[in-house]
N, C-alpha and C positions, 0 to 999 in steps of 0.2 A: 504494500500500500504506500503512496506517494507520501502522502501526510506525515506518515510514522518518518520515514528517510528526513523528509524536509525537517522536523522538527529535534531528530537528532543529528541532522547536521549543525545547525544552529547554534545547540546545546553546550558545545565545548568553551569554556569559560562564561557560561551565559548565568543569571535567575531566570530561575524559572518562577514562576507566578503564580499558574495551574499545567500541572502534568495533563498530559492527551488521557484523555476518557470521554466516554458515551455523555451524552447529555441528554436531556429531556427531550428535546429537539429533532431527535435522531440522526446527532452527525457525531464525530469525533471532534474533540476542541482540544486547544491547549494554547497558554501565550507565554510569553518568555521576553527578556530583556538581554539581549545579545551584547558580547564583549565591546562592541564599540557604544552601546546606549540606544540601540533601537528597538522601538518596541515591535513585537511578532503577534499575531494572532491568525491558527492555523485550526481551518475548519472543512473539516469531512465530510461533504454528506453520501449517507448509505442511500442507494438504492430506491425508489416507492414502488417496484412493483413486489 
């Protein structure tokens, strides 16, 4: 899954903020504050059929 890649590429000296998990919403979420100061917000959505 794209998502997962993208947000642990990111990850290496970053905060993280909220780790990627399922949300209410049904997509994957996660955001983080990368080594140079910018903020990330990485969002997945699953599938509707």
């Amino acid at each position: 899954m794209d998502a997962v890649a993208y947000l642990e590429a990111l990850q290496e000296g970053a905060t993280i903020t909220m780790s990627l998990e399922k949300t209410f919403w049904n997509a994957l979420f996660g955001m983080l504050i990368d080594k140079f100061g910018i903020a990330w917000m990485v969002n997945y959505d699953f599938s509707q059929e």
